[in-house]
C-alpha positions in Angstrom: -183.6 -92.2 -16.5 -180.2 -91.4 -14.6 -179.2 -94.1 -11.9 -176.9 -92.8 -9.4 -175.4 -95.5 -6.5 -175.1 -93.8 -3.4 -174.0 -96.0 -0.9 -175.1 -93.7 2.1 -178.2 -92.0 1.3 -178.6 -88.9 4.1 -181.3 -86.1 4.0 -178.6 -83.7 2.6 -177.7 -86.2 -0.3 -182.1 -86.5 -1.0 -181.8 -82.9 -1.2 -179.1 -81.6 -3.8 -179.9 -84.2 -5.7 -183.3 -82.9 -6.3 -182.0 -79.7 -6.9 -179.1 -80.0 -8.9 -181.3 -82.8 -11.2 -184.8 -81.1 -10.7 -184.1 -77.4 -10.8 -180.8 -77.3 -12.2 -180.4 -79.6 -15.2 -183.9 -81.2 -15.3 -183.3 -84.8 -15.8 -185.3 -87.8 -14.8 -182.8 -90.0 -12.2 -183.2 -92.5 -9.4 -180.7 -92.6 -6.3 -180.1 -96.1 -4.5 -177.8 -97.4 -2.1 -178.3 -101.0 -3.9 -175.1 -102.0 -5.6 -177.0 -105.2 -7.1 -179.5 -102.6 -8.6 -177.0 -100.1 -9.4 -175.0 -103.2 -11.4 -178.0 -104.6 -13.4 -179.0 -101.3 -14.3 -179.3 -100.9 -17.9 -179.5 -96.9 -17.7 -176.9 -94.6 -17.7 -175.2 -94.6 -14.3 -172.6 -92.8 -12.0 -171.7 -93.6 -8.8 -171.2 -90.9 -6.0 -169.1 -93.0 -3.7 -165.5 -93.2 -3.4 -164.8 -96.0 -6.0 -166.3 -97.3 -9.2 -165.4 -96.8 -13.0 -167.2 -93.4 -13.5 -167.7 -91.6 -10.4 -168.0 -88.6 -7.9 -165.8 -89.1 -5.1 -167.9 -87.0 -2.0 -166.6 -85.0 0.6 -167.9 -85.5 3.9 -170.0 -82.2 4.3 -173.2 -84.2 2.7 -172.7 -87.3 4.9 -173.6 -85.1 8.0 -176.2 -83.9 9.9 -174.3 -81.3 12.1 -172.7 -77.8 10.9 -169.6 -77.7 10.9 -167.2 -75.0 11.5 -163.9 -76.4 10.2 -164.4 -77.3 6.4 -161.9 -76.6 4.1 -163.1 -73.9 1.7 -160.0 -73.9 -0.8 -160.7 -72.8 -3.9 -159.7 -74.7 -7.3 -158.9 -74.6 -10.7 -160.4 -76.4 -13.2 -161.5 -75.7 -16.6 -161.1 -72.2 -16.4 -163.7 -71.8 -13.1 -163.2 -72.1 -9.4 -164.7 -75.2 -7.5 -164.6 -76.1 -4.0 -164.3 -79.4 -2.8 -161.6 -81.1 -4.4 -162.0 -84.7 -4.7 -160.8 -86.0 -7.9 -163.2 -88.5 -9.0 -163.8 -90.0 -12.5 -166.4 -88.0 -14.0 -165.8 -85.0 -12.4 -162.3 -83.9 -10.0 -164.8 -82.0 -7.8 -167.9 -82.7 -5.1 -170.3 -81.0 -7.3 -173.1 -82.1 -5.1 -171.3 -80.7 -1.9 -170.4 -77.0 -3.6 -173.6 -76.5 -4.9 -174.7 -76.9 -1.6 -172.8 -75.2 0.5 -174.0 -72.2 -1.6 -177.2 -72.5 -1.5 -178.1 -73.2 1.9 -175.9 -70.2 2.7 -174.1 -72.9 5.0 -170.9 -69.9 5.8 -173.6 -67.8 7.9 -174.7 -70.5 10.1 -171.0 -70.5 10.8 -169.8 -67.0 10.9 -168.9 -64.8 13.6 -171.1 -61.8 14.5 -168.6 -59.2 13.3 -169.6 -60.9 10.1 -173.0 -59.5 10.1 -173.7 -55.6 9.6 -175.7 -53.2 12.6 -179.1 -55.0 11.3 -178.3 -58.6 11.0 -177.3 -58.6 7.8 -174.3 -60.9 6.0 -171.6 -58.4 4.8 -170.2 -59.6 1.3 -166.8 -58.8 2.6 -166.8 -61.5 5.0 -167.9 -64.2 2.0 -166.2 -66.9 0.7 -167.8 -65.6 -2.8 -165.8 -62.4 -2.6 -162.6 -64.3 -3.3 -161.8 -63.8 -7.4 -165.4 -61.9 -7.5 -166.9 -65.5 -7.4 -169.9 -63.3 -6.2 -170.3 -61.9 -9.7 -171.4 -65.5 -11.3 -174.2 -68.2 -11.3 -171.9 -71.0 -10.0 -174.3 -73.4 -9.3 -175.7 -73.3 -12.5 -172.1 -73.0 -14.3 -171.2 -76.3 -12.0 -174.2 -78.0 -12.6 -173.6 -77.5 -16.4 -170.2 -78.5 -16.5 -171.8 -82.1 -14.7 -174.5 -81.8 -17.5 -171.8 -81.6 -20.4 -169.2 -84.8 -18.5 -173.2 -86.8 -18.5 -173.5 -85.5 -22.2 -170.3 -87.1 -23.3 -170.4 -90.3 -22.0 -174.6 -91.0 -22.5 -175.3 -88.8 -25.4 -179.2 -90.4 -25.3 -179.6 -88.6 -21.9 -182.6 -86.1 -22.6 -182.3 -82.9 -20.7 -185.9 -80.5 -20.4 -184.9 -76.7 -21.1 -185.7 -74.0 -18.8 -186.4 -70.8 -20.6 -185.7 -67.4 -19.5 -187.7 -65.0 -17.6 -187.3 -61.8 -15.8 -189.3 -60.2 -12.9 -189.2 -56.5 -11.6 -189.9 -56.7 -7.9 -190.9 -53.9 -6.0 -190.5 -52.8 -2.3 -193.2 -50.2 -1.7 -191.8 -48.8 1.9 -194.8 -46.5 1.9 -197.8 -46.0 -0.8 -197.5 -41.8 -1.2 -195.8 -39.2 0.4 -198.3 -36.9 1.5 -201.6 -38.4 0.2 -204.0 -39.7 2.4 -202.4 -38.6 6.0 -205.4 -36.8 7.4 -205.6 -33.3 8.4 -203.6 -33.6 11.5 -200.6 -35.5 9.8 -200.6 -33.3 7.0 -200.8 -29.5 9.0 -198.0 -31.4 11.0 -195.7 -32.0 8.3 -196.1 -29.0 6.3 -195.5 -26.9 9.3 -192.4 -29.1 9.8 -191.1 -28.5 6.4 -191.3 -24.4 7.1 -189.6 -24.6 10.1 -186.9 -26.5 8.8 -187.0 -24.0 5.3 -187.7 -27.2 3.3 -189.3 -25.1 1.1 -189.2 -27.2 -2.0 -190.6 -29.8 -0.2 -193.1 -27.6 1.1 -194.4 -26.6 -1.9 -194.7 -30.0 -3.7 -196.9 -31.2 -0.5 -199.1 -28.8 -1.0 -199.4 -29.2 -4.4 -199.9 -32.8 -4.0 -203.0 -32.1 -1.2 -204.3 -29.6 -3.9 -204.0 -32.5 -6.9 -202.3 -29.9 -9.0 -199.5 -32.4 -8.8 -199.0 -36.0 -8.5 -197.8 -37.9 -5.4 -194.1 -38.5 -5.7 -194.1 -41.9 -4.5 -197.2 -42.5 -7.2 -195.3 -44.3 -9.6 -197.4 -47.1 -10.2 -199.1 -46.5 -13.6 -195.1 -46.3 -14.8 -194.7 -49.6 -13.3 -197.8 -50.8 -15.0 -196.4 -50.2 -18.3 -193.3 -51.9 -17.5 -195.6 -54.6 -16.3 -196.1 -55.7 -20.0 -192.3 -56.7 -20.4 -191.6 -58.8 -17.3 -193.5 -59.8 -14.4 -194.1 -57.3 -11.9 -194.2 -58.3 -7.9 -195.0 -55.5 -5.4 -194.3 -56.4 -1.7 -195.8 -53.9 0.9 -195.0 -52.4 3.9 -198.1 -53.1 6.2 -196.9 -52.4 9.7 -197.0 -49.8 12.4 -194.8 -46.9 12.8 -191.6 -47.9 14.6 -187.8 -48.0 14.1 -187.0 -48.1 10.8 -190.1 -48.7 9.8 -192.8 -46.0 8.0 -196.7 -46.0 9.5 -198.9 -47.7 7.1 -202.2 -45.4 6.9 -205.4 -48.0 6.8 -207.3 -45.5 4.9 -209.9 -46.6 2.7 -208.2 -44.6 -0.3 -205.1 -46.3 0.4 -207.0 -49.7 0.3 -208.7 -49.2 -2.8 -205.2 -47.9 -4.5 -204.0 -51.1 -3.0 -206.4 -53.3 -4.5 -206.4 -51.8 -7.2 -202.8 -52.9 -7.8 -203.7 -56.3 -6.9 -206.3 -56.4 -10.2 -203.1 -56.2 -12.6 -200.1 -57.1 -10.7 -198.8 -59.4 -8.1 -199.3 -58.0 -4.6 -196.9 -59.6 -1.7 -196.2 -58.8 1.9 -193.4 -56.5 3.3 -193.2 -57.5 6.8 -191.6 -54.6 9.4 -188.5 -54.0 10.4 -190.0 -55.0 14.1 -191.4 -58.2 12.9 -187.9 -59.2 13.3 -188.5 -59.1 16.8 -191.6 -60.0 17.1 -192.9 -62.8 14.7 -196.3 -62.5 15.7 -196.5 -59.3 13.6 -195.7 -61.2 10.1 -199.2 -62.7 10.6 -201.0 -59.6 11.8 -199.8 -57.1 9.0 -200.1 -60.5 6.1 -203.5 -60.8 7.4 -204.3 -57.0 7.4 -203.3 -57.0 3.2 -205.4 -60.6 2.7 -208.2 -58.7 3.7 -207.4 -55.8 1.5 -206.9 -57.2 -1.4 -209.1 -60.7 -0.4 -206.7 -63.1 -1.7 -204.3 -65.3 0.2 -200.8 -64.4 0.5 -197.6 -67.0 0.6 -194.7 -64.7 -1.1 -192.5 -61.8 1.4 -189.5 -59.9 1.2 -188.3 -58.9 4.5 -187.6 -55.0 4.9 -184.1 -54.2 5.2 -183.6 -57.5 3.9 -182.9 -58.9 6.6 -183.2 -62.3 6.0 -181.1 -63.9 9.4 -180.8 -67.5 9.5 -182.7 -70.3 10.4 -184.7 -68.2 13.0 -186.1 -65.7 9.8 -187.1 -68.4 7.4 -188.7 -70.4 10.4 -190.9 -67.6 11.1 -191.9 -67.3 7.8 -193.1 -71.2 7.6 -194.8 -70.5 10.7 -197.0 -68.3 9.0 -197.7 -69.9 6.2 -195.3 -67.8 4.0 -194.2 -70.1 1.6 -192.4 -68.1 -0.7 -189.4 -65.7 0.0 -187.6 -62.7 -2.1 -184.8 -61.7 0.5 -182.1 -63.3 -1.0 -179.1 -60.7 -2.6 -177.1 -58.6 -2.0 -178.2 -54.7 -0.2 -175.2 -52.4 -2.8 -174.2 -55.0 -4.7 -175.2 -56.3 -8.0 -174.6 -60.7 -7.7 -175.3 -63.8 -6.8 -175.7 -64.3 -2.8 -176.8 -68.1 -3.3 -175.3 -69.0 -6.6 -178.9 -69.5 -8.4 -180.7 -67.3 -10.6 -184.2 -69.8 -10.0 -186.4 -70.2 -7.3 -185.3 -73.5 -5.1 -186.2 -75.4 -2.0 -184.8 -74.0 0.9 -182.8 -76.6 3.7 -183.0 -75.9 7.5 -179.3 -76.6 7.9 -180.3 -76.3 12.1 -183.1 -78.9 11.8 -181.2 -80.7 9.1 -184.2 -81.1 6.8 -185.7 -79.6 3.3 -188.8 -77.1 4.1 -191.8 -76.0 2.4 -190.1 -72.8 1.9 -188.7 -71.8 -1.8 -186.2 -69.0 -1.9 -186.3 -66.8 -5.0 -183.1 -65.2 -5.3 -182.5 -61.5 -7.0 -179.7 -60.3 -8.2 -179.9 -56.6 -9.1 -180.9 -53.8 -6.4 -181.4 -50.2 -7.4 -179.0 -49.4 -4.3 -176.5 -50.4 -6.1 -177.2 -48.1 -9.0 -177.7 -45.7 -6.6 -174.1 -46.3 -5.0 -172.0 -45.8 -8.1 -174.2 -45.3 -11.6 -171.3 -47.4 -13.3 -172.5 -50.4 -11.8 -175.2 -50.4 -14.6 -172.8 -51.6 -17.1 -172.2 -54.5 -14.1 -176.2 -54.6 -14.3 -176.3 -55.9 -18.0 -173.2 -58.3 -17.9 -175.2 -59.9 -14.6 -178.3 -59.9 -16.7 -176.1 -61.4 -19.8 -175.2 -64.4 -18.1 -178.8 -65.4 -16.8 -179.7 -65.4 -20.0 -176.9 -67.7 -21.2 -178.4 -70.5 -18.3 -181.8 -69.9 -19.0 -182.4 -68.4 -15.4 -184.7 -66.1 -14.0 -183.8 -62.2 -13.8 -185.0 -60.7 -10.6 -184.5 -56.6 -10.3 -185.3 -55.7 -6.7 -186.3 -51.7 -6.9 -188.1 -49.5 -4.8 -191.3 -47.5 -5.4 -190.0 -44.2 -4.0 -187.2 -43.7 -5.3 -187.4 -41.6 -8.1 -188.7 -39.2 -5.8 -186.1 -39.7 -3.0 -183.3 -38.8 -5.8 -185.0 -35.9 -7.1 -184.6 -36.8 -10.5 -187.6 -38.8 -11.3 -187.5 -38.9 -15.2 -183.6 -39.8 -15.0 -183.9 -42.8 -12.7 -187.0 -43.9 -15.4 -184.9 -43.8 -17.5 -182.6 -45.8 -16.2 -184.4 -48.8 -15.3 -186.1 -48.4 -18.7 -182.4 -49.6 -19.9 -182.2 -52.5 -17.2 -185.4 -53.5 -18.6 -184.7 -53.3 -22.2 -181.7 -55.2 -21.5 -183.4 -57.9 -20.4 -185.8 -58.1 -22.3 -184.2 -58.1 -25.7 
């Protein structure tokens, strides 16, 4: 057991301490502001106060319970990585606890200027802090939290620390189940005749060959999934809502259902709430409940469409409807680390000041990227490379249609069949 003296103990304090010693280094510890305790305590100890033999000096950004705008967001060398918060305390010369969370409580949007977010609400990489020396490219909490694991190491050696193990997910956005099956007579007439106006005749032609089964749907790419399946652990999250805006019609039809349950029999089946959910919260509960009662099981994990994931008003939502789980967290083109984890954590209300019920589960690779500049798949397996060297969890965020989209279905296989074996090996 860890002691730590803390002589002001605050909500944020409670909070990254549970993270960086629950989820990060996983080591039993008790936090007290008692320095009588603290002094008779035979375990090993640290104190996260401005003096003592072996301490943590803190910065002031966990003592409060406001956001801040001014904070000083140098950047610092020290063993060969960057920290923030420069303190220069005993055991470490850097506010551990306050880096790691700034990070992940994705503390610089609650601060940043509109121009900082993209036509759909989104956080442009560009404008983070992370982008400076690619810090974006690296699991910082988890290299920070190890460097306070190895300064604990050296000076308590009989400090026992649990081992996560790795694992990696394929998660999987399906914007809409087919192409052309199951639209109804109207729907269909409507868009072949579409097609021949427009002399999409390719396109033509494969519709009608998909109405005719001589040929499979294009967005069909399930039973591929299924045998990647057996690697890592497969999430879909599906569209459910009504035709709108950036956002596809889901068709309620009973084949669609029963293709739909039938996925939820060997996979993990997850809500994809609209684009116009955004603007309406109401809707997260109507289209969750609409796939409960397809595949008759409860439903607590979503990944917004568009990932738009705006903050606190998104995440409040999502409590508000008894998500509990959520998979927005990444980048849209970029291959990274938006939060500095690669495991599923607790998620703070930075507006409310308070931890939620809500665990983010970060990802890290996005087949837009690929998509972007093929290159980046080298990027994919150095990303992948360091997960593994902290024991973290591997989330690839893909799409269901896009091996259609690209036309060049076996090539794009292919290549996540490489991302795959990569991290699985």
């Amino acid at each position: 057991m860890l002691t730590i003296y803390c002589e002001h103990i605050t909500k944020r304090t409670e909070y990254i301490f549970d993270v960086v010693f629950n989820y990060l280094i996983k080591t039993p510890y008790k936090i007290t502001n008692s320095k009588q305790e603290f002094t008779e305590s035979n375990n090993p100890k640290f104190s996260y106060t401005y003096e003592g033999e072996l301490n943590i000096i803190p910065s002031a950004l966990l003592s409060q319970s406001s956001i801040k705008q001014n904070i000083d967001l140098t950047w610092h060398n020290h063993n060969n990585q960057k920290w923030l918060f420069k303190t220069n305390g005993e055991l470490l010369p850097f506010d551990v606890f306050s880096s790691i969370f700034y990070l992940i409580t994705r503390y610089e949007e609650y601060t940043a200027n509109d121009n900082a977010f993209d036509e759909h609400g989104r956080f442009l990489l560009d404008k983070s802090i992370l982008t400076n020396h690619y810090q974006y490219k690296k699991p910082l909490a988890h290299i920070w939290a190890a460097e306070l694991k190895q300064k604990l190491t050296d000076k308590f050696p009989q400090i026992q620390f649990e081992e996560r193990k790795y694992s990696a997910e394929l998660t999987v956005d399906v914007d809409q189940l087919y192409a052309y099956k199951n639209r109804g007579v109207i729907n269909t007439l409507a868009g072949i005749l579409k097609k021949l106006s427009a002399g999409k005749w390719k396109q033509c032609k494969t519709q009608v060959n998909t109405i005719l089964q001589r040929k499979n749907d294009p967005f069909d790419n399930f039973t591929f999934f299924k045998e990647i399946s057996k690697e890592v652990d497969l999430k879909y999250f599906i569209h459910c809502g009504a035709k709108a805006k950036n956002d596809p019609r889901f068709i309620n039809s009973n084949s669609n259902k029963k293709r739909i349950k039938q996925l939820a029999e060997n996979s993990k089946v997850y809500i994809h709430p609209s684009y116009k959910s955004l603007r309406n919260s109401k809707l997260i509960s109507i289209e969750k409940e609409k796939l409960e009662l397809i595949i008759n099981k409860k439903i607590e994990h979503s990944r917004q469409h568009y990932l738009v994931a705006k903050l606190p008003k998104y995440y409040q939502n999502l409590l508000k409807t008894d998500i509990k789980h959520d998979y927005s967290q990444g980048y849209v083109l970029e291959n990274g680390f938006k939060t500095g984890m690669c495991i599923p954590y607790p998620y703070f209300d930075l507006s409310n000041n308070l931890k939620t019920q809500l665990t983010i589960h970060p990802f890290h690779v996005t087949d837009l990227s690929i998509l972007k500049n093929e290159k980046n798949l080298q990027d994919v397996y150095t990303i992948i490379d360091q997960i593994k060297a902290v024991n973290g969890t591997i989330s690839i965020l893909w799409h269901s249609d896009l091996f259609a989209l690209q036309n060049s279905s076996e090539k794009w296989k292919s290549i996540l069949l490489k991302i795959v074996e990569h991290a699985t090996a």
